[in-house]
N, C-alpha and C positions, 0 to 999 in steps of 0.2 A: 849462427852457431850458438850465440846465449840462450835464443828464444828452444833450440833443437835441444840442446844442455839442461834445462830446466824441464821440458817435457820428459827427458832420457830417466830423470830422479823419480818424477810424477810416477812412471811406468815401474821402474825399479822397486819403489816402496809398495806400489800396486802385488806386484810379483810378490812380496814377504808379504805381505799383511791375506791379499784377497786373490791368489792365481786365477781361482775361477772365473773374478774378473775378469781377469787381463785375457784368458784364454778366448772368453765369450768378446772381449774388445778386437782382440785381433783376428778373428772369426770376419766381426763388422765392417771391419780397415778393409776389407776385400771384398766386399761388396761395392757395387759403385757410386755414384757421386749422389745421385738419387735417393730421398727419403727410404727407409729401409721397413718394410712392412710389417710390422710385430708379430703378426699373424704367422710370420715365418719361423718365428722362435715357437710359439704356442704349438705351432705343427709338426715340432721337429722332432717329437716327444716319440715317434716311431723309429728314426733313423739311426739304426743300430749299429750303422758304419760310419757315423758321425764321431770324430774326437773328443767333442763336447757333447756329447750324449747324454751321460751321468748328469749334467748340467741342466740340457735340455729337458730332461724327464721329470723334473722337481721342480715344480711351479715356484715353492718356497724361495731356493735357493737360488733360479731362474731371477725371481724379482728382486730379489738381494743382491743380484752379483748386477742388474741395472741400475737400480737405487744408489749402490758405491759408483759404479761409473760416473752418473748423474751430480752425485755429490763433490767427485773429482772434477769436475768440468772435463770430464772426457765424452760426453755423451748430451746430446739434446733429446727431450723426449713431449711428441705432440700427440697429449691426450684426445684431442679431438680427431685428428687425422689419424690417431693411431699406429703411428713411426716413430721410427727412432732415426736419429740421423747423427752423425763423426763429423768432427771439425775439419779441414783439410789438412792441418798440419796436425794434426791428428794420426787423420790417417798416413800422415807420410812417414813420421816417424814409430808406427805401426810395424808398418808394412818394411821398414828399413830395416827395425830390430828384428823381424823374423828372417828378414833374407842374411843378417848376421849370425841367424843362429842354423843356418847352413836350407842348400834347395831342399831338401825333402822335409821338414819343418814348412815350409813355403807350400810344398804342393799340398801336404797335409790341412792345411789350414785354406786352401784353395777349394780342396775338393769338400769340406765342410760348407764351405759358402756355396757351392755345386750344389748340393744334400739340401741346403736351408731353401733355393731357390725351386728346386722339385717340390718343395711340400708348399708351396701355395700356386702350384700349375691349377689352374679350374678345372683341366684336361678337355676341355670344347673349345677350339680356338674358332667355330664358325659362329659362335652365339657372340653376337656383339653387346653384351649386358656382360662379358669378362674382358671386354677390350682395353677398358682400362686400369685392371689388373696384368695383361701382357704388355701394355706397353710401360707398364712400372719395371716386369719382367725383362723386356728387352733393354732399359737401361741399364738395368747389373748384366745382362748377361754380356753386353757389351767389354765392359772392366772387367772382366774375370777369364777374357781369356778358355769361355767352357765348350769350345768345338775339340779342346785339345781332352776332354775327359771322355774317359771309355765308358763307364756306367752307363746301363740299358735307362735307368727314368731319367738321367740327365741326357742323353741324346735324343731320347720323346721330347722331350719337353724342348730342344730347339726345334723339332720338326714342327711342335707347334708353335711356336715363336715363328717360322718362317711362314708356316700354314695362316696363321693371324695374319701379320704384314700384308700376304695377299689379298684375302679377304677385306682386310681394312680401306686397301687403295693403294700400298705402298709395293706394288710388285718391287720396282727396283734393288731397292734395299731388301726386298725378299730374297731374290736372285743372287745378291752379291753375299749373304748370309749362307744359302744356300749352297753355294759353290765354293764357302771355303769349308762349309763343316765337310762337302764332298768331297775333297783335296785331301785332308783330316784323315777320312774315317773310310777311306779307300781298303777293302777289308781282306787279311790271309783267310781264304775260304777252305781252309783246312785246321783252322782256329774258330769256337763258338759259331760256328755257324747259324745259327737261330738266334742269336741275339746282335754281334755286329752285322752279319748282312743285310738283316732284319732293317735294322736301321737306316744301314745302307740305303735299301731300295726303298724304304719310305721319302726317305730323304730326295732320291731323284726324282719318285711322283710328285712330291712337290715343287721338284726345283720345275720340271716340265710342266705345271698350272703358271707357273711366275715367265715361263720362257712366252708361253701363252699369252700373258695377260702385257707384257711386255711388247708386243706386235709383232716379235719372231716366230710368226704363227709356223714356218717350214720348218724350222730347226727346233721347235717345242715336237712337233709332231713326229720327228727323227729321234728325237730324244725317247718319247714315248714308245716308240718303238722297238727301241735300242734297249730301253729297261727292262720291256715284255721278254724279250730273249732272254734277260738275265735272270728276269721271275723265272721263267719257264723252265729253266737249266739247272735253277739252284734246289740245294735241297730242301725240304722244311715247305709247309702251310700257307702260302703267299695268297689264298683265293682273296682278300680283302681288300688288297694291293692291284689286284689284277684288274678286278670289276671295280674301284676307283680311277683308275687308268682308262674305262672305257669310255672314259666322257669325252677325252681328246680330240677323237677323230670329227664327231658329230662338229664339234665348234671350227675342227680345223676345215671340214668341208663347207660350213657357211662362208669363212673367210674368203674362199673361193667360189663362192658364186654357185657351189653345188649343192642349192637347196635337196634338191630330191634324195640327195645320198648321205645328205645328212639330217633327215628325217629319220631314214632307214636306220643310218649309226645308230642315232639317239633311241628309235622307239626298241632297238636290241641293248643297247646299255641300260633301258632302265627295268625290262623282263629282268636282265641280271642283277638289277640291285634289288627290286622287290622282294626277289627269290633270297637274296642274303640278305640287307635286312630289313623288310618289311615296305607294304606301304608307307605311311605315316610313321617316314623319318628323315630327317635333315638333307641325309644324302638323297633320299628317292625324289624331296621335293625338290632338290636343286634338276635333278638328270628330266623329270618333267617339265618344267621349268622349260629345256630345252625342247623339250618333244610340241608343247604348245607352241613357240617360237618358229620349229623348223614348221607347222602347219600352217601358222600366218603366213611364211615368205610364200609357200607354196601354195597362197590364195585359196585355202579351206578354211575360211574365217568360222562358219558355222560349226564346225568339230571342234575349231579353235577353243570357241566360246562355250562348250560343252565341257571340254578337258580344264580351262582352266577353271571354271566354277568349281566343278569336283576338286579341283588343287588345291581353292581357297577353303572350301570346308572341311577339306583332309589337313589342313595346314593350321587353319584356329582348332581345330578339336585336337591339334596337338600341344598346342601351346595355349592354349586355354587363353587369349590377351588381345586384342583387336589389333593393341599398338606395339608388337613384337615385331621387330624387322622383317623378319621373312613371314612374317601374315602381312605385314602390309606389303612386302615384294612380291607376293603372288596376287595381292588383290590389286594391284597397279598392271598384272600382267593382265589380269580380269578385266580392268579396264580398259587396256587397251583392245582386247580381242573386242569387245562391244562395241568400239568405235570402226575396229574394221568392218564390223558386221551392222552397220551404220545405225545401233541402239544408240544414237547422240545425246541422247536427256538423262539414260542411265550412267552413260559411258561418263558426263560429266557430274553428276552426281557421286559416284564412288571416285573419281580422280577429287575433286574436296574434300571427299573423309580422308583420302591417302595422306593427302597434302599435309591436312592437320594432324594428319597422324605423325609425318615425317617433323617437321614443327615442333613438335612436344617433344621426339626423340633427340634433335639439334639441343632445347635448351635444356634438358636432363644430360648432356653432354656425352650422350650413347650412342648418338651414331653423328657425326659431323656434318656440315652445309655441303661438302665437295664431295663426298662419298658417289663412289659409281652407282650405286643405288639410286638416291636423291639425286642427281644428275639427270641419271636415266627418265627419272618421272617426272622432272620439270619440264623437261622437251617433252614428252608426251602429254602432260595437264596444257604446258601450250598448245600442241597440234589437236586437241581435242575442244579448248575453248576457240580457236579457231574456226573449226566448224560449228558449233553450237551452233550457229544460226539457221543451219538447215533444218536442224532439228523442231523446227517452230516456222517453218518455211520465212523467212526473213531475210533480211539483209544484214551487211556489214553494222549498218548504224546502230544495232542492240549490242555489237561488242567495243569495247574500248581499246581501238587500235594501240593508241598511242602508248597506253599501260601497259598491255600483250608485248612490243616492240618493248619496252625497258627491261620487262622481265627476261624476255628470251638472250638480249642482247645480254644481260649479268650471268645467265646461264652458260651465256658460248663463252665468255671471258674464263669463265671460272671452270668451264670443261678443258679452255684451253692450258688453261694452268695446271689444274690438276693431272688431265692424262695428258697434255700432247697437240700441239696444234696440227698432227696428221690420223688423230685416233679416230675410227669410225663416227663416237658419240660425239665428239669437236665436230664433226665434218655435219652430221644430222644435225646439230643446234645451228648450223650457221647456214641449212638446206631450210629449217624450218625458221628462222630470223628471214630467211627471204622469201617464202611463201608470205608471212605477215605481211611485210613491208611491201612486196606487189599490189596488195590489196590499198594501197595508200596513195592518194593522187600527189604526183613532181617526186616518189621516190622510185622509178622505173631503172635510172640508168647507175643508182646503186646496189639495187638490185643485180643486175646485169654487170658490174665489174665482181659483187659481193662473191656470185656464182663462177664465175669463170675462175677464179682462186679458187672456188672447192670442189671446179670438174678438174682444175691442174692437179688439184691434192689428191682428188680419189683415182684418178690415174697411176699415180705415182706411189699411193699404198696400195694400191688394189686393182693391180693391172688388166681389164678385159672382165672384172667383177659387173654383175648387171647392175648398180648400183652406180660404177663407175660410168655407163652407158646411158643410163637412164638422165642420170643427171646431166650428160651433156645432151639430152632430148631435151630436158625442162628447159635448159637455157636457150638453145634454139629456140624453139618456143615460143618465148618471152620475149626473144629479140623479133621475132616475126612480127607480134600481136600489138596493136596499137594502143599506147600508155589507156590505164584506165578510165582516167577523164576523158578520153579520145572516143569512148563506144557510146552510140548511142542506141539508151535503154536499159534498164536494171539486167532485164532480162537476159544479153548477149552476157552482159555482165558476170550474170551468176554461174553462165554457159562455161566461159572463159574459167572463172576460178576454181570450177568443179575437175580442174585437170591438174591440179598438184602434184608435185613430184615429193611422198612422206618417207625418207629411208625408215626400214626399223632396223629395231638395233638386231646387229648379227652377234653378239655376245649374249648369253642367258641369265649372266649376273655378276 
């Protein structure tokens, strides 16, 4: 009560001597616990339905009414990092004397902090060179309570907060984001229709990628469905909405085992995105992405290898950058079509520039170690230096089993952590840890318990999937085949190994 008594004067004298302060202070009390990015003041100087506006718009008086907070001890401010940050009791009794001075003062000062938090959106949540500006975002936007504000840029701008999370790797907390701004912003379709439903239905394409990436592949796909009705019904311009939507089914039919019809999905969702907007763009390269994908499952490695070249050079002459995430995401998929098309010298040569591309991205802190991405291409640089040796007609003894085996095995730990010990990519890192380790003489019968857990698993996500089938061929198989020390002759040897069982991945990204 002393220390809350002594700040209440601090604020008070603030009030007579410097309002603007105080107004620009309690503005910051509601942002949330998170360093507060300056940048957001600097950009606020357009936000004409801001409170602090007048404030906003005058650099002078901007840096004067910080400099008094500063002075006050009401405020820390990190030149280098370029925030500002509020003490906590700070912000408490902030935030206490506005809600004394009645809720609409409160919502006033909320929905400024709304305003501040639009004007540093990047507005691209799929470039991961803003991620770590949206996840500064999605800390305030957590404290503030902003699913409850109507404004058309502050509801973009969660769609892109939930659009990031997924991309990022965080479906989860996508979903649960997702589902409450939909709870929220549930819209009277006889009020602004072009701006709340708007929202609206962006909102559910996204919640339906998150239901996706989630493993609720039936109920993402119902969902999707469910929305297209509601595109299709409502009034107003939705084609954006529509042909982003059409990515769905293509991923929803690999899930199911129905490569051939989700070849067809895919290579008709991406005529439609071309057509809107363009080749050599973000979105056309993700929906390709998939079209190369559904062509490996369906064993046209050659077209494969065709389509995704053209993807990698449609992809760097977009981004002008070798080591751009999705230039190396599509040059990993390049890589892989090469290995199915059994180019092994090339196939492992570009999987090592990927690598050290991913690498450089990890310690610039732009795209993370556990990212589905990275993920994705370490079980592939594994299953590719695995075979290297064919490519040189050789044997095992020019790869270093035992190093291959460390690596994969950090890989499966860390897919299982990240997605799920029953998600596809979990399930392919621990098919591709046992391809290795067969190769290894006295590891046969860990092999063989390792596999029997990941034919239970792919049964049980992936019921009657040929993936799920396959894999209980490999293990038969292997339980048949007599431990490798057992074969007499390199020869049967090399016979034997040339019949792996490699899943790819049935996701596109």
């Amino acid at each position: 009560m002393t220390v809350a008594t002594q700040w209440r004067r601090t604020l008070s004298r603030l009030r007579a001597e410097n309002p603007g302060a105080l107004d620009l202070l309690s503005c910051l009390c509601f942002f949330g616990r998170a360093p507060i990015p300056r940048e957001a003041l600097e950009r606020g100087n357009h936000l004409n339905n801001a409170s602090i506006h007048p404030l906003l718009r005058d650099p002078i008086r901007r840096q004067h009414a910080i400099m008094v907070l500063r002075r006050a001890g009401l405020l820390r401010e990190d030149h280098e990092g370029q925030t500002l940050q509020v003490h906590p009791v700070t912000r408490y009794i902030a935030r206490d004397t506005a809600m004394r001075a009645g809720q609409a003062r409160v919502d006033e000062i909320r929905h400024d902090t709304h305003l501040l938090l639009t004007a540093i959106d990047p507005l691209d949540p799929d470039n991961p060179a803003n991620w770590p500006r949206y996840e500064q975002l999605r800390l305030h936007a957590a404290d503030t309570d902003i699913e409850a504000c109507s404004d058309d840029a502050v509801r973009r701008l969660l769609i892109n907060l939930v659009h990031f999370l997924n991309a990022a790797g965080e479906p989860h907390v996508a979903l649960s984001m997702a589902d409450s701004a939909i709870r929220r912003w549930m819209p009277d379709r006889d009020e602004e229709p072009a701006v709340a439903y708007g929202c609206y239905l962006a909102m559910r394409r996204v919640k339906a990628d998150a239901l996706f990436a989630c493993m609720r592949h039936q109920e993402a796909f119902q969902f999707q469905q469910e929305t297209l009705e509601l595109i299709r019904s409502a009034p107003g311009d939705w084609d954006d909405e529509i042909v982003l939507l059409g990515r769905l089914p293509g991923a929803c039919y690999r899930m199911q085992g129905r490569f051939q019809d989700a070849l067809e999905a895919d290579v008709e969702s991406r005529a439609s995105h071309e057509r809107k907007f363009g080749r050599e763009h973000p979105h056309s390269f993700a929906v390709t992405a998939a079209v190369i994908l559904d062509l490996a499952l369906t064993g046209r490695s050659a077209e494969a290898v065709l389509e995704a070249r053209q993807a990698s050079i449609d992809c760097l002459a977009f981004y002008n950058d070798f080591t751009h995430p999705m230039a190396l995401f599509q040059r990993n998929i390049l890589a892989r079509c090469l290995w199915l098309d059994r180019q092994y010298s090339d196939a492992v040569s570009l999987m090592a520039d990927v690598h050290a591309g991913y690498r450089t991205l990890a310690d610039e802190g732009i795209l993370h170690m556990d990212h589905p991405w990275r993920l994705m291409h370490e079980i592939d640089f594994a299953i590719v230096r695995r075979d290297s040796a064919r490519a040189h007609k050789t044997d095992d003894s020019d790869i270093n089993l035992d190093v291959l085996v460390v690596e994969i095995q950090d890989v499966h730990r860390r897919c299982w952590r990240a997605l799920g010990a029953n998600h596809p990519q979990t399930l392919a890192a621990a098919v591709a840890l046992g391809s290795i380790l067969r190769r290894i003489p006295g590891r046969r019968a860990e092999v063989i318990r390792m596999l029997a857990e990941v034919e239970r698993r792919y049964e049980s996500v992936l019921p009657g999937h040929p993936f799920s089938r396959s894999c209980a061929d490999y293990l038969a198989m292997i339980r048949q085949q007599p431990a490798r020390d057992e074969i007499p002759g390199a020869e049967a040897g090399e016979d034997l190994l040339d019949m792996d069982f490699t899943p790819l991945p049935i996701t596109a990204g």
